[in-house]
Residue, then its C-alpha position, 0 to 999 in steps of 0.5 A: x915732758x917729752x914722752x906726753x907733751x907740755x899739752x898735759x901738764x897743769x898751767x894753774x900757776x903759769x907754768x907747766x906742770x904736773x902735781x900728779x905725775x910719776x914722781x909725785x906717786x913717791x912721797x904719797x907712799x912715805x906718808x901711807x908708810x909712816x902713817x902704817x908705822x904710827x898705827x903699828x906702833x900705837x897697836x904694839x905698845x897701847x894706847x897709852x899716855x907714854x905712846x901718845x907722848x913718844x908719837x908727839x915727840x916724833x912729830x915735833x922733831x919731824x916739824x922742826x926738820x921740815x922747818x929748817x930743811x923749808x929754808x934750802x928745799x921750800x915746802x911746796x903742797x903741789x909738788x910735795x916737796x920732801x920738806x912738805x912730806x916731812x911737815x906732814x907725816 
């Protein structure tokens, strides 16, 4: 806020501030990383029934801990929360 000035920043919501900033860059690279690591999973083992299975596990266990981390740090799309990185990667 003091490096550019509240002038840059999104009033949208009535409060200032910026969905895209310098930390907002830092949870988009985890879901380019975990989206490389499922690809790179899937071409190592085959696209397989037990591959395809194993990745559904792994998502359902991600969406159960973005579930239970929403009641302590709230799922948030504009801020990318760590709990909405966790949702949707």
């Amino acid at each position: 806020l003091l490096l550019f000035g509240e002038s840059h920043l999104y009033h949208g919501e009535g409060i200032a501030f910026d969905p895209e900033g310098f930390l907002s860059t830092l949870p988009a690279i985890v879901n380019v990383i975990a989206g490389y690591l499922a690809g790179d999973f899937i071409r190592r083992k085959g696209n397989t029934y037990e591959t395809i299975s194993k990745l559904m596990i792994i998502g359902s266990v991600l969406i159960m801990v973005a579930l239970a981390w929403h009641n302590f740090f709230p799922i948030n799309k504009k801020l990318w929360t760590s709990s909405f990185v966790l949702l949707t990667v």
